[in-house]
N, C-alpha and C positions, 0 to 999 in steps of 0.2 A: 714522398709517398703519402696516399692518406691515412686517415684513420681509422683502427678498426670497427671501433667504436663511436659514435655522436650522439648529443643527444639531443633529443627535436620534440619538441612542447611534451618536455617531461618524459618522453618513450622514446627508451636506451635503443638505437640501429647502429647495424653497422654499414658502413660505408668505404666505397673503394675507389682508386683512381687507376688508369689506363697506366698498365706496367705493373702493377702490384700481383706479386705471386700469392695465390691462396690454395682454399685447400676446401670439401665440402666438411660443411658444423656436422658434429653426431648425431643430432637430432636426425637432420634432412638425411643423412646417410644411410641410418637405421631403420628410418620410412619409407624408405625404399625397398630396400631389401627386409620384407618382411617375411620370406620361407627360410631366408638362407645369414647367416653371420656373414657381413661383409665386410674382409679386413684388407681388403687391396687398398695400393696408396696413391692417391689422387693429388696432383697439382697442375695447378690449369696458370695461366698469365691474363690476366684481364685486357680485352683488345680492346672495347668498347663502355662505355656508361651511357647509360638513357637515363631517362626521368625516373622517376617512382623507383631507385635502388635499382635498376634490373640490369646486370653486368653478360656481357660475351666473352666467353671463357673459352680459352683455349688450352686443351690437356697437354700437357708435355708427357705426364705417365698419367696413367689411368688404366686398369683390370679390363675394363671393355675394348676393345678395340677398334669396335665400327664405330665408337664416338668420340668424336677429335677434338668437337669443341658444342659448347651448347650455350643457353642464355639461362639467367640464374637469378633469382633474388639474392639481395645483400644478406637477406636473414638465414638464406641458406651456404653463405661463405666465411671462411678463416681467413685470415693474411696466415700463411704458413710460419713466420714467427711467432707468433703467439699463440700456438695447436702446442696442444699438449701430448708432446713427445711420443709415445704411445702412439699416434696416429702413421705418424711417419718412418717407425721401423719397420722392413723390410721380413 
């Protein structure tokens, strides 16, 4: 699987490979939902990689339900093994 993390002339991304489960970062999560607290629990399978980080995500769980899958930058994804716990209880 890849890494979550690389680093590329000096600025820390992360980066993902096809098959790796993630999860959205707090940041991008939070910037979202800016009326409302949103603690629903996201994880998606990566189908696809293109260039410039941009990954096709497909939700397995996800609060929304009319969206199954979307396309994402790397700076806005976890590998769900290294999210910080807290994210993924129910």
């Amino acid at each position: 699987m890849g890494k979550d993390i690389t680093q590329d002339s000096y600025v820390l991304v992360r980066a993902f490979e096809v098959g790796d489960l993630v999860t959205l970062s707090p940041d991008f999560r939070y910037s979202m939902t800016v009326t409302a607290l949103d603690l629903g629990k996201y994880i998606g399978i990566v189908t696809q990689a293109y260039s410039n980080r941009e990954y096709m995500v497909v939700w397995t769980n996800h609060p929304l339900t009319a969206y199954s899958q979307g396309m994402f930058n790397g700076d806005h994804l976890i590998k769900v093994e290294n999210v910080d716990g807290s994210l993924m209880r129910d």
